[in-house]
C-alpha positions in Angstrom: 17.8 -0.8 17.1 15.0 0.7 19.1 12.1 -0.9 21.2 8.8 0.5 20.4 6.0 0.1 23.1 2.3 0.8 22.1 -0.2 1.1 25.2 -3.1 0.9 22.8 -3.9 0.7 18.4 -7.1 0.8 16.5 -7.0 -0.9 13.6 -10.1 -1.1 11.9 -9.1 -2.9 8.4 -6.0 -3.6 6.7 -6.2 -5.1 3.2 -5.3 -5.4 -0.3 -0.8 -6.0 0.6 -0.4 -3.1 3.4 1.8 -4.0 5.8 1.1 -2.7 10.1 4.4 -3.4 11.6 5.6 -2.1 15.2 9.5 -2.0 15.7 12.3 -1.3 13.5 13.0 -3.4 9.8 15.1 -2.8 7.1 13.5 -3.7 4.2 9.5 -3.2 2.8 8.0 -4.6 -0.4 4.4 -3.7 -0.6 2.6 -4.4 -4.2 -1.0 -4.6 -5.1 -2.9 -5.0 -8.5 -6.6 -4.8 -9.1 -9.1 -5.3 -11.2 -12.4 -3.3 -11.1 -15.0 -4.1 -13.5 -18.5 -1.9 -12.7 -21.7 -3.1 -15.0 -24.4 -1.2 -15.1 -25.9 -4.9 -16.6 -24.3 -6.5 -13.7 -23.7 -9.8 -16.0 -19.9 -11.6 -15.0 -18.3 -14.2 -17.0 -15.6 -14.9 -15.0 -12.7 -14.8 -17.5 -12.5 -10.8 -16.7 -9.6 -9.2 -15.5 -6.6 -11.1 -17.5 -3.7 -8.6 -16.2 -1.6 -9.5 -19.3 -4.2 -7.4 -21.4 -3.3 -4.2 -19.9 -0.2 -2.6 -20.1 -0.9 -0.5 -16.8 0.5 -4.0 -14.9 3.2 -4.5 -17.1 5.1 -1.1 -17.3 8.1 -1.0 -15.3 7.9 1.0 -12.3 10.5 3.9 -12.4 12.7 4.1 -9.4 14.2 7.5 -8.5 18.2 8.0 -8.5 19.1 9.1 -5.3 21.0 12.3 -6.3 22.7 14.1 -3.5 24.4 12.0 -0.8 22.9 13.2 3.2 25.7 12.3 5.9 23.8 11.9 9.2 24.3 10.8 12.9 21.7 10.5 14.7 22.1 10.0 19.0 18.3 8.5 20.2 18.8 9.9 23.9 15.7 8.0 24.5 15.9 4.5 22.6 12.7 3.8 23.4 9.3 4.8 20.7 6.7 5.4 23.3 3.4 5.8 21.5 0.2 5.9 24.0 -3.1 5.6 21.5 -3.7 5.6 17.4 -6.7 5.0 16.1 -7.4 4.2 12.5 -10.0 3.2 9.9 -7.8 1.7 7.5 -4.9 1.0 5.7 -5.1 -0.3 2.2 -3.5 -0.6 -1.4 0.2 -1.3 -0.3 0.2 1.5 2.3 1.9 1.0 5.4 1.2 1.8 9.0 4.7 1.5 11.0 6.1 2.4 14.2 9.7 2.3 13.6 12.0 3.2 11.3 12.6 1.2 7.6 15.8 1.6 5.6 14.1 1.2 2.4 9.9 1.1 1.4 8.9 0.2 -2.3 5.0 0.6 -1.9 3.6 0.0 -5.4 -0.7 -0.3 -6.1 -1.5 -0.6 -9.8 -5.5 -0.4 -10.4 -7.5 -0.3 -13.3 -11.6 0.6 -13.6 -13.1 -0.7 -16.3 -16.9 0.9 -16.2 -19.4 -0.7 -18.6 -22.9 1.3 -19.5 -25.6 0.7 -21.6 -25.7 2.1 -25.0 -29.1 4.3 -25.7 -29.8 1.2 -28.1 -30.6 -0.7 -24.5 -32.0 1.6 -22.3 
């Protein structure tokens, strides 16, 4: 376990299940799904976006084997994270902005666009 001391952040915007997180953790589950419907009529039912309708949210997310086993010790001389100014416009979509160290991240962002245009028939 480390202390981590930040003189000064910039955070502009953090959205859609990102995490900003200053110290040590051992565990990070980030997961976002969106819908993004684009008219060129812009004409909204409300009933759009039903995630059981596409497969893209339903398809299990494949999780690497960890192959080759790394044996590691590591001596912090300085147990201290010393970071002095970060500046930043965002962090989105189950990303993560962290000083520290994680055991384990699962970041996951599942998005679909759906753009609808008029047909020639329309225009």
């Amino acid at each position: 376990m480390r202390t981590s001391k930040v003189n000064d952040i910039n955070l502009q915007s953090l959205s859609f299940s990102s995490y900003f997180h200053i110290g040590d953790t051992c565990y990070i589950y980030a997961k976002s799904r969106a819908f993004a419907v684009k008219r060129e009529y812009p004409k909204f039912f409300g009933n759009e976006g039903n995630f059981s309708e596409y497969p893209i949210y339903s398809i299990q997310n494949p999780i690497p084997a960890l192959s080759n086993e790394v044996n590691m010790h590591v001596i912090n001389e300085q147990p201290l994270i010393n970071v002095n100014h970060i500046e930043i416009k965002g962090v989105s979509s189950s990303s993560l902005l962290q000083i520290g160290t994680s055991k384990t991240i699962c970041a996951e962002a599942r998005v679909k666009n759906v753009r609808q245009l008029l047909g020639p028939e329309n225009l």
